[in-house]
N, C-alpha and C positions, 0 to 999 in steps of 0.2 A: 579392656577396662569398661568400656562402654556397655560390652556385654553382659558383664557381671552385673554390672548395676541394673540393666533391666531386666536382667533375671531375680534379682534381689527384689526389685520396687513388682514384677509380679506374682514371685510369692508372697509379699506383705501385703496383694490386692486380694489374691485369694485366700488367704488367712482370715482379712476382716471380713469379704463377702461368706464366708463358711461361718462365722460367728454370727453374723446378720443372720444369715438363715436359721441355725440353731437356737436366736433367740426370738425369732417368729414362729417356728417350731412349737416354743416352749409357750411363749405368749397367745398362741390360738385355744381355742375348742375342739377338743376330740369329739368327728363325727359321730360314731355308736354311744358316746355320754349322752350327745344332743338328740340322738333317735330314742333314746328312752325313754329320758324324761320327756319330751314329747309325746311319748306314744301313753303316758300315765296323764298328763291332763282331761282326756276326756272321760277317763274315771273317777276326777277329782270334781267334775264339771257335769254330773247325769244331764243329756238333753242340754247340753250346751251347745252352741256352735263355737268353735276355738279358735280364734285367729293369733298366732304366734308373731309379736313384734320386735324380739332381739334375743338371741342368747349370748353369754359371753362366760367367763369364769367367774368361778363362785366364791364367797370369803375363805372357805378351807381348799387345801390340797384334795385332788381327785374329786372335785364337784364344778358345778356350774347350776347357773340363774336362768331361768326362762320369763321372761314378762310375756305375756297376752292378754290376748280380751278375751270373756265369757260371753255372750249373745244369749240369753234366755228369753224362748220365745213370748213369755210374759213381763218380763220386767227390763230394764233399763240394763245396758251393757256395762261387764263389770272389767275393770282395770285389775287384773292380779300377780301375781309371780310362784314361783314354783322353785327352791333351793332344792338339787339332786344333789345328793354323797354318793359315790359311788368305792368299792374293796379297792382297786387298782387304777393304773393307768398305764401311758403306753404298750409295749407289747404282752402284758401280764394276762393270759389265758382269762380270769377274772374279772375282768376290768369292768364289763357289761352286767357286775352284778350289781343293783341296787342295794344299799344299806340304810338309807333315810330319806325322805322328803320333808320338808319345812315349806310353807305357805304363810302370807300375814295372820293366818288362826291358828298358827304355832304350830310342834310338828307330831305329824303322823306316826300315830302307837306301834308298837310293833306287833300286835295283832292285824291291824288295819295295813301294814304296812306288808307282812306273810298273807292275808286275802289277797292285796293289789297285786304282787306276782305270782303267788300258784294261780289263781283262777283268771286273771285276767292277762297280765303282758307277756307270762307263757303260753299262752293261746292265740291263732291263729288270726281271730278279731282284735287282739290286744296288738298286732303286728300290723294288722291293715288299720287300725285306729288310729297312725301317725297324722297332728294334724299338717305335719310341713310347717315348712317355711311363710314366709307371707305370700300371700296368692298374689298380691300386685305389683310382682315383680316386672321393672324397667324394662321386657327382652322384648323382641317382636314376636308375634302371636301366628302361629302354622297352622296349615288346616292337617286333618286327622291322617292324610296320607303319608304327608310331608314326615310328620311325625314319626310315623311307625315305620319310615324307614330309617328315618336318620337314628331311632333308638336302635333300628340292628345293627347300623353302622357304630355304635360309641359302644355295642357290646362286644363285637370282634376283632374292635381293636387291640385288645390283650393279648389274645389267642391268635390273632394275625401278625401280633409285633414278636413272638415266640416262637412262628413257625420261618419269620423272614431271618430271624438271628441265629436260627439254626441251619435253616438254607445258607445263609454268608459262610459262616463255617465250617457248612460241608466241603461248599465249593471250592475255600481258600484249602482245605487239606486237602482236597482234591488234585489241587493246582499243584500245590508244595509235594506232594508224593507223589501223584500217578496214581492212586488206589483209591477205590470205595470203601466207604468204612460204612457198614447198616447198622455198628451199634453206636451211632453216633447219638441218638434221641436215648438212648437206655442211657450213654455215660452221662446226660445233661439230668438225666432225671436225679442219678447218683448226684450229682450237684444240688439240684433241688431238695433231697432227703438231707444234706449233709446242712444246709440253710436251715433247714429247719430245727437239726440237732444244735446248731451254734447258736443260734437266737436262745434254745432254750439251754443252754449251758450260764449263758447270760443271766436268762430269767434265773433259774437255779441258786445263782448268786445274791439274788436281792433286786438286781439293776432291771427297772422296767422301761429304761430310754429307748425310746424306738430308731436313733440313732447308733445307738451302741451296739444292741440289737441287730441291726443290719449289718454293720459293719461287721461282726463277730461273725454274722452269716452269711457272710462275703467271703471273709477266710476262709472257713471253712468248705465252704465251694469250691473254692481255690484248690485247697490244699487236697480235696477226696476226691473233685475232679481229673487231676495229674496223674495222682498217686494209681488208682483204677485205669485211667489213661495208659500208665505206662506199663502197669503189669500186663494188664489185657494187648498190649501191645507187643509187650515182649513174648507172652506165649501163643501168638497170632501170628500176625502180619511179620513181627521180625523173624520168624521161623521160617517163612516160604522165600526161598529164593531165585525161584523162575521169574522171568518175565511176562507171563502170562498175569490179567488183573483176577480172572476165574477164580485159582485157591485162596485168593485172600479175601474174595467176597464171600465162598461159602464160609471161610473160618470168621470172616465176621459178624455172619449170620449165627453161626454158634457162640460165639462171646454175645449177641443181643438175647438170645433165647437163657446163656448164662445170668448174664447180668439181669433178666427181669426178673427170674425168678431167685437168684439174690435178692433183688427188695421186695419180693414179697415173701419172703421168711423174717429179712431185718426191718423192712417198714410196715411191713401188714398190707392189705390192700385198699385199707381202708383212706379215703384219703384225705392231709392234714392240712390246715390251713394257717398259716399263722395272724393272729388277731388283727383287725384294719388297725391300721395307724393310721390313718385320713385324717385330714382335716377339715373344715366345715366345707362343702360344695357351694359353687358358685350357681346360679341357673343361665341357660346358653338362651332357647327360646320356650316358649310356653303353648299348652292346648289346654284354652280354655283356662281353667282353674290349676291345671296341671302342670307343674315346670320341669 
């Protein structure tokens, strides 16, 4: 009885903590919203200096407010804000498209508004023009070394947590059968292709939640990673029945050589990203003006 109950009291703990989350999810600033409209102040601002004081969500759905200061080097610093509309949100391929800005001088034409991204924020300068965050950011300050390493470090942690999850995996089927399996990265990638097909089955339907989204792309992993698992398995590995681990490593090396070039007929080689669903970045430490 006892037990019941504390199984009851923690899933109504993780029930409410899953609802907390979802609704700070829903209550943040989508990153790439915040890097755009950012990255258009300094073209609203010729010869300005831009200091960025707060973003947060905007009066309509799929927009957000920017407040800053202008610095002209002539005249007296000016207090302004910036309203971004943007086509979509969460994982919606779109979402990073601008469709309006509004400013206290009301809002930008849609001539002015077609100059502002052909020529400028789809341009290379209009990308490096982001003015950031506030530069006086609370972190402690590193010198230039420190820096450029700890930035290799926060880059390889992606690609480092991807190759340790696959290392565990290999290892534990390693463990549980006795056999080498080398298309174990080709069936993971099946997995990743299949993420990507279920988010957008998602989107397809209307639903841009970047929870749903996942989740959908989660299943679908699930289910294309098995599914591939088990066929490649059945006319593989379950076909050699020597004791030797020899014919099951070459036959697995012909199911990876099959399997890659399966996705590249079904995925292309080109490869897909699905849209950041981040949310605003915190700063860790700083160099110089740089966080």
């Amino acid at each position: 009885m006892t037990g019941s109950r504390l199984y009851a009291a923690w899933r109504l703990t993780a029930c409410l903590m899953g609802l907390c989350l979802l609704a700070a999810c829903g209550a943040s600033v989508d990153a790439e919203h915040a890097r755009v409209c950012r990255s258009a102040l300094p073209a609203l601002n010729p010869g300005a200096a831009i200091t960025v004081q707060a973003v947060r969500k905007g009066p309509a759905p799929s927009s957000l407010r920017v407040d800053y200061i202008a610095q002209h080097p002539d005249r007296p610093a000016l207090e302004r804000f910036a309203i971004c509309q943007f086509a979509a949100e969460g994982l919606s391929p779109n979402k990073a498209e601008l469709t309006g800005i509004g400013t206290e001088e009301g809002l930008l034409s849609g001539a002015n508004l077609y100059l502002l991204k052909r020529f400028y924020l789809d341009t290379p300068e209009g990308a490096a023009g982001d003015p950031g965050s506030r530069m006086d950011a609370d972190v402690a300050e590193i010198p230039m070394s420190t820096a450029y390493w700890l930035q290799q470090l926060l880059v390889s942690l992606p690609r480092t947590a991807i190759y340790a999850l696959l290392s565990v995996a290999f290892a534990l089927v390693f463990g549980l059968s006795g056999r080498i399996n080398l298309a174990f990265g080709e069936l993971a990638a099946v997995g990743s292709a299949a993420t990507v097909a279920g988010a957008s089955v998602v989107l397809g339907m209307g639903i841009s939640s970047p929870v749903l989204g996942l989740v959908a792309g989660l299943a679908a992993a699930l289910f294309a990673g098995a599914i591939h698992g088990a066929v490649g398995g059945h006319f593989t590995i379950a076909r050699i029945t020597g004791a030797s681990p020899q014919p099951s490593l070459i036959a697995t090396v012909g199911l990876s050589l099959f399997l890659m070039e399966y996705l590249r007929l079904a995925q292309s080689p080109v490869t897909v990203w699905l849209p950041r669903s981040g949310r605003k970045p915190g700063p860790l430490p700083r160099l110089e003006s740089f966080s």
